[in-house]
C-alpha positions as CSV (number, residue, x, y, z in Angstrom):
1,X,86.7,-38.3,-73.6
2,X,90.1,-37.7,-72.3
3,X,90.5,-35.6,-75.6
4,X,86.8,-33.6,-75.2
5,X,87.9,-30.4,-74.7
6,X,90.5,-30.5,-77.9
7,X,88.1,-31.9,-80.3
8,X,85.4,-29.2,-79.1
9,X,87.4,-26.4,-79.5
10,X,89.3,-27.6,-82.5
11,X,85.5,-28.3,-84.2
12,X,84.5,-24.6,-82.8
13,X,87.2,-22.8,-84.6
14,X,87.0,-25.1,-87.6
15,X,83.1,-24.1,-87.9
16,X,83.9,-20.8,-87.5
17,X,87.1,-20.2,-89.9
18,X,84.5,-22.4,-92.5
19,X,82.1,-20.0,-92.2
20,X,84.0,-16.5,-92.0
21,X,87.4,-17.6,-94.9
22,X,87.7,-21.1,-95.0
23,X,90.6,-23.2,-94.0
24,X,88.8,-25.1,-91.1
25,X,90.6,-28.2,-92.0
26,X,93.9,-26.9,-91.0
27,X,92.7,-27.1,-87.6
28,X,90.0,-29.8,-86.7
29,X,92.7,-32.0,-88.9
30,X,95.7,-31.9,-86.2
31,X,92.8,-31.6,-83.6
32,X,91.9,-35.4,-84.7
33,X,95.2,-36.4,-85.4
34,X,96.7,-35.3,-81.8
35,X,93.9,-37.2,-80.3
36,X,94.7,-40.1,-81.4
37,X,93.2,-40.9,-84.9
38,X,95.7,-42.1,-88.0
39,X,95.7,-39.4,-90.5
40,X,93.6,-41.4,-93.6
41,X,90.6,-42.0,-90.6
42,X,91.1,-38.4,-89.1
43,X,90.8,-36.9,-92.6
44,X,87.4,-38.7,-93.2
45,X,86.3,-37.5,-89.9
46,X,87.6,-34.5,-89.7
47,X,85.5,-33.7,-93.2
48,X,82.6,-35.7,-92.0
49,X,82.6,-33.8,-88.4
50,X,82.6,-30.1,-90.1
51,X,80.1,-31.0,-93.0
52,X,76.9,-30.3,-90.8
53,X,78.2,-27.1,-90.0
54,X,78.7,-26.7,-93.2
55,X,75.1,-26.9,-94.0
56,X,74.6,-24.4,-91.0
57,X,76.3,-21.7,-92.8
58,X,74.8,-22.3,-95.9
59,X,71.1,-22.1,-94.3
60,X,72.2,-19.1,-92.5
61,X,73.9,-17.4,-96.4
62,X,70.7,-19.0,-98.0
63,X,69.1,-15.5,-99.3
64,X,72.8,-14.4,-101.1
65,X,73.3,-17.5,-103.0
66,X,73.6,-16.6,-106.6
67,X,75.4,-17.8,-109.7
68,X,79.3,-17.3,-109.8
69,X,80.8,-15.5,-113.0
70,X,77.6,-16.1,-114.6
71,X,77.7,-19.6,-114.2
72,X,74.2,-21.5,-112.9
73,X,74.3,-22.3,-109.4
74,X,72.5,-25.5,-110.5
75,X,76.0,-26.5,-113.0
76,X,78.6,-25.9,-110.3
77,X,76.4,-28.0,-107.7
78,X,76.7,-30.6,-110.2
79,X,80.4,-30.7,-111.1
80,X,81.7,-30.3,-107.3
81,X,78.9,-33.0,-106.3
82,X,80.6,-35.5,-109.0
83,X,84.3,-34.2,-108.3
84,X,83.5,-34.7,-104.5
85,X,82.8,-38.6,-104.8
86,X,85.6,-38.9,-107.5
87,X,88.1,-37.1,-104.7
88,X,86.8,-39.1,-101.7
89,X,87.9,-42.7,-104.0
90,X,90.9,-41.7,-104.3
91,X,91.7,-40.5,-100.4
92,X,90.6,-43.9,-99.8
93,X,92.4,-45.8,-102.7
94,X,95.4,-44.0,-102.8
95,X,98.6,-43.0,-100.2
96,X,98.7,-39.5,-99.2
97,X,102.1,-39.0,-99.8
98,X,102.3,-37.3,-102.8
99,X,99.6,-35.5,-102.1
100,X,100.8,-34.2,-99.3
101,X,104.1,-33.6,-101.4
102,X,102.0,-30.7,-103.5
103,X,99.5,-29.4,-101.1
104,X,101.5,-26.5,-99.9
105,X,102.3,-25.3,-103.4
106,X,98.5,-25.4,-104.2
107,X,97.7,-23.3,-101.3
108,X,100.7,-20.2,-102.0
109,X,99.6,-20.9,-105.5
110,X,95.8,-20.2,-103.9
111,X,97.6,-17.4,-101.6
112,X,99.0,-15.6,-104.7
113,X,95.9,-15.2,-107.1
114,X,94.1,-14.1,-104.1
115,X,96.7,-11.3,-103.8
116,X,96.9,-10.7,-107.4
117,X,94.1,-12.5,-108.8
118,X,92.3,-9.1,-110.1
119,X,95.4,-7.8,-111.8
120,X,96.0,-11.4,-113.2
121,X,92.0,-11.6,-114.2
122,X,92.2,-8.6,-116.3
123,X,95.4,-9.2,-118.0
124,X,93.8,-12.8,-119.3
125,X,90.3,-11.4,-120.0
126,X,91.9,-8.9,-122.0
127,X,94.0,-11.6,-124.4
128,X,91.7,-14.9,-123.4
129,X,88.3,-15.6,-123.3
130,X,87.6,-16.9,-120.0
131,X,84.2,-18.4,-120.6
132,X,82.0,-21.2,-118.4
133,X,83.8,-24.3,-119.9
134,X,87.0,-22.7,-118.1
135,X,84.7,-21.7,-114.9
136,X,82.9,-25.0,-114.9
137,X,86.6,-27.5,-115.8
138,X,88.3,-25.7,-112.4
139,X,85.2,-26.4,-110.1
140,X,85.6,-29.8,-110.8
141,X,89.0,-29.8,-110.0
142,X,88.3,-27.8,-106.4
143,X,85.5,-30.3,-106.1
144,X,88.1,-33.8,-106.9
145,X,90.3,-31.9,-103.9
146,X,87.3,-31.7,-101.9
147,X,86.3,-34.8,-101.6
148,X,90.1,-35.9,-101.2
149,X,91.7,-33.6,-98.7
150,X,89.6,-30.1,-98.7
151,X,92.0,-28.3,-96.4
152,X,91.1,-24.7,-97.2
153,X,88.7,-25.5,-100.4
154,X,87.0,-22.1,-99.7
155,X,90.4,-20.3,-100.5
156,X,90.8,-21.9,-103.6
157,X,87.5,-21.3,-104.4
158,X,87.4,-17.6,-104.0
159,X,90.6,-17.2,-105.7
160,X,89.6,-19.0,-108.8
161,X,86.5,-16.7,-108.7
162,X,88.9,-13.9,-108.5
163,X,90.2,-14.9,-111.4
164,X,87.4,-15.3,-113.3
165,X,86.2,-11.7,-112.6
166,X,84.3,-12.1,-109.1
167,X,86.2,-9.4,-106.3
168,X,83.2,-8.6,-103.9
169,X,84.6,-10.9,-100.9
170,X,80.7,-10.8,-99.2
171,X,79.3,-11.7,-102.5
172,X,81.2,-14.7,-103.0
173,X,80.8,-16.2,-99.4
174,X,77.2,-18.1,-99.6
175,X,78.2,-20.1,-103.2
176,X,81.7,-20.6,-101.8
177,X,79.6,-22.1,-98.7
178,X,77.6,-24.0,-100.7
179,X,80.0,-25.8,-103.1
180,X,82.2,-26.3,-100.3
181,X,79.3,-27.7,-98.7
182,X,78.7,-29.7,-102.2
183,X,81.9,-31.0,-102.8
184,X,81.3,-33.2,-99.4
185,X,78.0,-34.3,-99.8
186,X,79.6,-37.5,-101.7
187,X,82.5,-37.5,-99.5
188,X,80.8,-38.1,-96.7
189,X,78.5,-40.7,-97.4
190,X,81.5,-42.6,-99.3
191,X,83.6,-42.4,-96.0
192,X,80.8,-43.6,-93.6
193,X,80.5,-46.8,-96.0
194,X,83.8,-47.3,-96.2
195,X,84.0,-47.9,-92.3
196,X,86.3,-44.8,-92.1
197,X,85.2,-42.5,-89.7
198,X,85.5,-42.6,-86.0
199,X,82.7,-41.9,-84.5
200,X,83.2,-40.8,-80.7
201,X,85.6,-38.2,-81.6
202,X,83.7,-36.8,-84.8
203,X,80.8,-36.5,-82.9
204,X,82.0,-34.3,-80.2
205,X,83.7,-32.3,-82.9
206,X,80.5,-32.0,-85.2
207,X,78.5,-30.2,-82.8
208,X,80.9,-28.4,-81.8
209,X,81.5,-27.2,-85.4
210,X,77.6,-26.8,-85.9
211,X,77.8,-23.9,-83.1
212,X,81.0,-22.1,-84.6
213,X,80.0,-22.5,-88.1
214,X,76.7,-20.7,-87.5
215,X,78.6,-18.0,-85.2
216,X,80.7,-17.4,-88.4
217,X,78.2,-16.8,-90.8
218,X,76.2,-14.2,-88.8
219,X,79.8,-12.6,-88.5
220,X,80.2,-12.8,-92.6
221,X,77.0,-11.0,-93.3
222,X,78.1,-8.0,-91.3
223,X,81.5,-7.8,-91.6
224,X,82.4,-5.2,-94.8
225,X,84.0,-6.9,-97.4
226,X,87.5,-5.2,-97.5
227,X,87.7,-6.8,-93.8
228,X,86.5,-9.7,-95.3
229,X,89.5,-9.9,-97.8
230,X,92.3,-8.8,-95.7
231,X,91.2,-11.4,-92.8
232,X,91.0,-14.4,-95.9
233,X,94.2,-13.2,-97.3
234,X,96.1,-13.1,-94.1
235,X,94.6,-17.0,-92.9
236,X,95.5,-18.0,-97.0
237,X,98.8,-17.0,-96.2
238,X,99.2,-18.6,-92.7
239,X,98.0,-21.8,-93.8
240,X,99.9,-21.9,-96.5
241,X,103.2,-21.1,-94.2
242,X,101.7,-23.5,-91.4
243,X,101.5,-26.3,-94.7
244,X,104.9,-25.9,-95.8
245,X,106.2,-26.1,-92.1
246,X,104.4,-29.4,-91.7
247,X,105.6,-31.1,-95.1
248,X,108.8,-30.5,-95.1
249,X,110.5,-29.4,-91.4
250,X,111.3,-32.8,-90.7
């Protein structure tokens, strides 16, 4: 409790960030961490703590879901579902340190193609045929780094749509919800098996989360979607910055 108000307000913006670009992680991660919980527990609560509010935003997106570059929705649930469980064994398996070692070069790699992921889409669909073996192998890639770290999933997400020939930034929110959303499910019940999760402090952040992530999506549906992209470039690109402070300043 001496912690409440950090954990609330760390879950709030979390929930909301989810909701609105992604990258929620960023913040209810140090939120856990500076109260108190070792990084491998805070991780698995910090993912279990902003997975209801996951679900609150997709309820709230439900009427836009829709298939992604042509791809069944149904497909994609499947592969992030499966990559999820495989990424949550390894978080809990594994040390984090080399992970940790690459993380920020996945995000400016995330960062770039959603800068120049159009430009980059046309030049390979023009010599490449980007097809849903190609769509389908990366989501369950995003879905393994799901279920092991997460931090800004919804990033990566949208710029491997981008990519693959999806720009509308409003159209692409609810799937990139619900995969996100998908890539957990496993995640989550593999962590609160495995004894991980600590359970005052994700509480207090869940519902915190619940309210911002819901705040966030009514936000999304209104908000046009050149906003939309300038607001998820500009948080891409400070995560990424925050990321590559926090591996390597010390």
């Amino acid at each position: 409790m001496d912690h409440f108000w950090l954990l609330a307000l760390g879950g709030f913006l979390a929930g909301a960030m989810n909701a609105l670009a992604g990258g929620g992680t960023f913040v209810s991660l140090p939120a856990m961490i500076a109260a108190g919980v070792p990084s491998v527990q805070a991780n698995a609560s910090s993912t279990v703590a902003l997975f209801p509010g996951q679900l609150t935003s997709a309820w709230a997106y439900w009427d836009g879901m829709r298939p992604v570059c042509g791809v069944p929705r149904l497909h994609l649930l499947v592969v992030s579902v499966i990559g999820g469980f495989l990424g949550s064994l390894l978080l809990l398996w594994t040390p984090s340190s080399v992970f940790d070692f690459i993380l920020p070069w996945l995000l400016l790699l995330a960062t770039l193609a959603l800068v120049f992921g159009r430009h980059v889409g046309f030049f390979l669909r023009r010599y490449f045929h980007l097809g849903t073996e190609l769509m389908l192998a990366g989501q369950f890639v995003l879905g393994i780094y799901g279920g092991y770290y997460g931090g800004a999933i919804g990033l990566m997400m949208v710029a491997l749509w981008t990519v693959m020939g999806e720009f509308d930034m409003r159209i692409v929110n609810p799937p990139r919800i619900l995969l996100a959303s998908a890539s957990n499910v496993a995640a989550v019940g593999t962590f609160i098996v495995a004894g991980a999760v600590r359970w005052p402090q994700t509480l207090i952040m869940l519902v915190a989360a619940v309210i911002g992530g819901y705040g966030g999506a009514r936000l999304g549906r209104v908000l046009p979607p050149q906003i939309i992209r300038i607001l998820t470039i500009i948080c891409a690109a400070a995560i990424t910055a925050a990321f590559f402070v926090r591996a390597y300043a010390a």
